[in-house]
Backbone as ProteinMPNN parsed JSONL, in Angstrom:
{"seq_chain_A": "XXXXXXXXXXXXXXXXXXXXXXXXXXXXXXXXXXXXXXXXXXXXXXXXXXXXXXXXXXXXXXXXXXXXXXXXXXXXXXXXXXXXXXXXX", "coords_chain_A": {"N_chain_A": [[70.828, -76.851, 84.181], [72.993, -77.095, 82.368], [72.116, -74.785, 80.26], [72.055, -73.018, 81.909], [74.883, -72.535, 82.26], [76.13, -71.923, 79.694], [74.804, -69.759, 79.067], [75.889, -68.284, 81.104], [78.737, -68.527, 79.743], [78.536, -67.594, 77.563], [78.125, -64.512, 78.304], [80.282, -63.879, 79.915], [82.525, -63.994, 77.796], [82.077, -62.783, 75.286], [83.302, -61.523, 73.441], [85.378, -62.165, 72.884], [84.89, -64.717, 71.749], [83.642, -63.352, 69.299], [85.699, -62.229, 68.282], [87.339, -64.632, 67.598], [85.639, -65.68, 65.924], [86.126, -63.732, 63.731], [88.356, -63.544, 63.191], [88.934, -65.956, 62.249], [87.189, -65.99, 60.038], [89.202, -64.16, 58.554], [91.75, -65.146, 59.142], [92.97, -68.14, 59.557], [95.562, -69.354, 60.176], [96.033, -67.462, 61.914], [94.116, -67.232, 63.582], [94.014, -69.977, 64.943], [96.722, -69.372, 66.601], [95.985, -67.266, 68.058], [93.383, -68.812, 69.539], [95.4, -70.996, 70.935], [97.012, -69.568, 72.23], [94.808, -68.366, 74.106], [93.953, -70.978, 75.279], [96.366, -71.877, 76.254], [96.713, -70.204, 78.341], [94.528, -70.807, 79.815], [93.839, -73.606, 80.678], [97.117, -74.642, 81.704], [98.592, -75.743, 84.555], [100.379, -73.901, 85.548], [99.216, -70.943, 86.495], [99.677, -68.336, 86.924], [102.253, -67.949, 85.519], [101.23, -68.415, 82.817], [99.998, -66.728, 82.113], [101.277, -64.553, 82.057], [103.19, -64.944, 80.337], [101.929, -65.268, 78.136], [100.693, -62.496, 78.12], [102.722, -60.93, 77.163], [103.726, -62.201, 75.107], [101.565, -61.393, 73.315], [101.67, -58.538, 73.58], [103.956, -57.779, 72.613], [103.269, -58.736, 69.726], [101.022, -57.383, 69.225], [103.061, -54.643, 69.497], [104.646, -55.285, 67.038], [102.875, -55.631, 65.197], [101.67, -52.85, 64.998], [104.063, -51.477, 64.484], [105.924, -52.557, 62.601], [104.748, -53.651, 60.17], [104.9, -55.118, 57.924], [106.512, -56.763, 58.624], [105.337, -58.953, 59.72], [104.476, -62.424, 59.197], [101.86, -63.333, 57.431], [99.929, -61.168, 58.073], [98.233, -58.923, 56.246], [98.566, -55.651, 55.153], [97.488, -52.965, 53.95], [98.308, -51.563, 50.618], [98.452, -49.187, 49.541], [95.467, -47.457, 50.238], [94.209, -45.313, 48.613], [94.791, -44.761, 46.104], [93.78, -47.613, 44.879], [91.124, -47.137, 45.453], [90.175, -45.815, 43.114], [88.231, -44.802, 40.707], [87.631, -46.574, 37.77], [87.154, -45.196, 33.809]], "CA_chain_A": [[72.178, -76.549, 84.584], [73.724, -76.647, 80.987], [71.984, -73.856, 79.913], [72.621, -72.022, 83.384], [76.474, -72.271, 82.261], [75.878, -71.951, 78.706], [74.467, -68.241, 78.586], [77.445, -67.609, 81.763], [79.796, -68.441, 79.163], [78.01, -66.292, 76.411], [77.814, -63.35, 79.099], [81.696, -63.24, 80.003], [83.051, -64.006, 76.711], [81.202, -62.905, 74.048], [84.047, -60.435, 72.83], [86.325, -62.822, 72.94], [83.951, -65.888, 70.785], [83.611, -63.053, 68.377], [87.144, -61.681, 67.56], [87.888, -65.705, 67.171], [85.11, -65.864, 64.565], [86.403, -62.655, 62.863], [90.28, -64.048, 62.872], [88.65, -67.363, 61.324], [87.102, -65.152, 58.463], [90.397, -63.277, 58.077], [93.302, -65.922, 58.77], [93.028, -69.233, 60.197], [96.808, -69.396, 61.058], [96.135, -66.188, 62.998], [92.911, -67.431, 64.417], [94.97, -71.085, 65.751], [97.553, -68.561, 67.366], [95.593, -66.968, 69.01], [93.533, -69.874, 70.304], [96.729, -71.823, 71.107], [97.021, -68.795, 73.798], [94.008, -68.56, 75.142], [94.149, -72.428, 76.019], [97.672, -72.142, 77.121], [96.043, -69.539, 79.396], [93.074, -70.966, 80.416], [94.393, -75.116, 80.754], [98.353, -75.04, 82.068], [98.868, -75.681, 85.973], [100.895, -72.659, 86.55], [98.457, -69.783, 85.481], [100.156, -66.723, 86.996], [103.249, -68.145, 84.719], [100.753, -68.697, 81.39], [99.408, -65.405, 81.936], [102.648, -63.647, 82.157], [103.729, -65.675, 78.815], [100.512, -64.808, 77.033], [100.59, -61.104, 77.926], [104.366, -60.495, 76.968], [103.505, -62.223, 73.728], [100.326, -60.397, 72.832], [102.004, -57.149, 73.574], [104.629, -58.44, 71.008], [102.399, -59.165, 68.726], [100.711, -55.843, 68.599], [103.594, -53.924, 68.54], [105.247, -55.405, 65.791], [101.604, -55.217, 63.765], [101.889, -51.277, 64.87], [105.455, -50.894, 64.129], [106.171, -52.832, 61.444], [103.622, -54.809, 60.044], [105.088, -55.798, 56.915], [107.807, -58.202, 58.895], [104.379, -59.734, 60.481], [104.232, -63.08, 59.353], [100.509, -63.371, 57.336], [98.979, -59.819, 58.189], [98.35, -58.457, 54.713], [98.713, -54.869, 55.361], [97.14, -52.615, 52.253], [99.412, -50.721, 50.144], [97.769, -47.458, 48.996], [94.32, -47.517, 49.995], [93.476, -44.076, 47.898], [94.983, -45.582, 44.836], [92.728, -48.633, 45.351], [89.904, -47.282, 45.434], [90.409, -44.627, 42.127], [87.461, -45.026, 39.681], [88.296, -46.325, 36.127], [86.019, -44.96, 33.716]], "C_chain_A": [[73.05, -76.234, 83.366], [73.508, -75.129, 80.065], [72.021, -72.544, 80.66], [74.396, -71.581, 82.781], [76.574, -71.911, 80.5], [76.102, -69.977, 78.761], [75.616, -67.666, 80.042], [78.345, -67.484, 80.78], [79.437, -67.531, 77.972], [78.381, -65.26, 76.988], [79.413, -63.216, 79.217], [82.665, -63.659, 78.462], [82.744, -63.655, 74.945], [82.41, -62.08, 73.336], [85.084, -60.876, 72.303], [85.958, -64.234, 71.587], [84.129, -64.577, 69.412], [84.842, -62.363, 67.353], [87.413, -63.074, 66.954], [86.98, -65.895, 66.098], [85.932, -64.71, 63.909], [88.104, -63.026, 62.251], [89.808, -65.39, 62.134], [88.349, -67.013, 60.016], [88.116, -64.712, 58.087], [91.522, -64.31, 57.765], [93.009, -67.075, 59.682], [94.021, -69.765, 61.029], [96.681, -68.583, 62.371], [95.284, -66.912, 64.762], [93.653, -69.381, 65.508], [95.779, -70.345, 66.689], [96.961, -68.546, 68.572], [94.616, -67.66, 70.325], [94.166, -70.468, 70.99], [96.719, -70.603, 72.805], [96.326, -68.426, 74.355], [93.935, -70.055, 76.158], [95.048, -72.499, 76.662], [97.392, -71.135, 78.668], [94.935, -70.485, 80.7], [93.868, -72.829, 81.072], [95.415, -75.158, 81.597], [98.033, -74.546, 83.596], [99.449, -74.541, 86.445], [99.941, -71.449, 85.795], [99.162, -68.5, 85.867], [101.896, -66.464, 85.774], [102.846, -67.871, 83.057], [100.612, -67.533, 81.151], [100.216, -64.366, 81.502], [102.941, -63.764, 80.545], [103.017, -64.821, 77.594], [100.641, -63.398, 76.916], [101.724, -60.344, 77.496], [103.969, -60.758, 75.206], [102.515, -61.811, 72.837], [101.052, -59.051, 72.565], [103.144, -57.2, 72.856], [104.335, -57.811, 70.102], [101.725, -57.884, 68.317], [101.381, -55.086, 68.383], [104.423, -54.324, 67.723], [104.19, -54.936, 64.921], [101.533, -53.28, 63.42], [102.831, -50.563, 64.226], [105.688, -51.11, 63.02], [105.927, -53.892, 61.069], [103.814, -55.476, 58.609], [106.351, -57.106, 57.158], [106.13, -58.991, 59.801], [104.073, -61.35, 59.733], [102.273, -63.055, 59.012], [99.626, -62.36, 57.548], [99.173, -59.415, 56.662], [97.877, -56.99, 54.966], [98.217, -53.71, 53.525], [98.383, -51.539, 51.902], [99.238, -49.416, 50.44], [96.554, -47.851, 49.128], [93.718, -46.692, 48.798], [93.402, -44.941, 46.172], [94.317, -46.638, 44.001], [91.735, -48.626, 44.683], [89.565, -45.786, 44.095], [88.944, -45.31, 40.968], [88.167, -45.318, 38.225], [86.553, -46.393, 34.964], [86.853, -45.506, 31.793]], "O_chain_A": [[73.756, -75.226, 83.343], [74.366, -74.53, 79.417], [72.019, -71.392, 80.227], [74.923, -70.478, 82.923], [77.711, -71.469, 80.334], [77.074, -69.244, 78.58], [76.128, -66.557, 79.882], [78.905, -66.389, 80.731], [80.281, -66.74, 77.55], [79.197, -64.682, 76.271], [79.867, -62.316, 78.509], [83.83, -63.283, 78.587], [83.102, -64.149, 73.876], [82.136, -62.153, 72.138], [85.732, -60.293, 71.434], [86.756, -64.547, 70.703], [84.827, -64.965, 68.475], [84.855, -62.104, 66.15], [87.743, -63.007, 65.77], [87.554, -66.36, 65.113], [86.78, -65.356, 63.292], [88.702, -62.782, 61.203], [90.619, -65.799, 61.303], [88.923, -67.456, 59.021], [88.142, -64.812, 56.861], [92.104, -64.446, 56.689], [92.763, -66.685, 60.824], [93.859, -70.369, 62.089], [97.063, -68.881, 63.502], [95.516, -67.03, 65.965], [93.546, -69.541, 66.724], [95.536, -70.702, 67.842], [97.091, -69.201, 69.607], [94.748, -67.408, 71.523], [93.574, -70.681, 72.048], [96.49, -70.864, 73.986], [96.738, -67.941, 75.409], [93.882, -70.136, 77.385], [94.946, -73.105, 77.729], [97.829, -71.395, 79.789], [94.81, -70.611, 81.918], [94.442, -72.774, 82.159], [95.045, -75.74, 82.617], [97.487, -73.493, 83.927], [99.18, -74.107, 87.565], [100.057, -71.176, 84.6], [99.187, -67.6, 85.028], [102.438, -65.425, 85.396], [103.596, -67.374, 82.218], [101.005, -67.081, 80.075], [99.903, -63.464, 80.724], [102.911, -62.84, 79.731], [103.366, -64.115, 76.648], [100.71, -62.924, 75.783], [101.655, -59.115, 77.475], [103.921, -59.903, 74.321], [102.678, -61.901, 71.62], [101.026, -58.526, 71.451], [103.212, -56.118, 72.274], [104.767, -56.757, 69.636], [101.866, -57.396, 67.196], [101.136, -54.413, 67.382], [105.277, -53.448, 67.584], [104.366, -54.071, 64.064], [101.424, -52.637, 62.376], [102.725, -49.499, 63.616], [105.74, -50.179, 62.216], [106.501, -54.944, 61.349], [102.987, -56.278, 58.177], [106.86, -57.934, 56.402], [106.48, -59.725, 60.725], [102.844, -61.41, 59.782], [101.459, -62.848, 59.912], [98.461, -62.584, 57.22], [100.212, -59.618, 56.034], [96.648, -56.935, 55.024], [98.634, -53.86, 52.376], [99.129, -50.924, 52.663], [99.723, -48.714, 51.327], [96.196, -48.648, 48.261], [92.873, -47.199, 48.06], [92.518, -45.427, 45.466], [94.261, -46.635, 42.771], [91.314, -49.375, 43.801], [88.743, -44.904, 44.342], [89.025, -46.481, 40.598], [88.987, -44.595, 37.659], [85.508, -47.036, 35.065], [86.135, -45.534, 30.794]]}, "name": "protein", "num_of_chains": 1, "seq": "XXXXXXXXXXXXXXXXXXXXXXXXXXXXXXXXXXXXXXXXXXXXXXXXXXXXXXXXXXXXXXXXXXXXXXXXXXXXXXXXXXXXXXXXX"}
């Protein structure tokens, strides 16, 4: 039975397990965030209320990172990539 629900929960979330590893490599604050609102999703008694919450503040959240991602709070946005990446010889 554990491993019956096991590879269910692999199967509908795998996209989801792996963005939260990838935000753990990147930012830990980020990666809590965004945790924080999946649980507030997934856990709180009113869900058509959490959901609402969650999806208002996601869609936030991206467009500020789109718009203007240097008022973002921890996104480290690159300067000049080209510049960057210039050979020094």
């Amino acid at each position: 039975m554990g491993a019956r629900h096991g590879v269910w929960c692999i199967g509908c979330c795998w996209a989801l397990m792996a963005s939260l590893f990838a935000l753990g490599v990147m930012s830990i604050p980020w990666m809590v965030v965004i945790a924080a609102f999946i649980a507030a999703e997934k856990l709180l008694p009113w869900r058509r209320a959490a959901t609402t919450t969650v999806t208002i503040a996601l869609l936030v959240l991206g467009l500020a990172v789109a718009l203007v991602p240097e008022r973002v709070p921890g996104l480290m946005a690159p300067q000049d990539g080209m510049h960057q990446m210039e050979m020094t010889s």
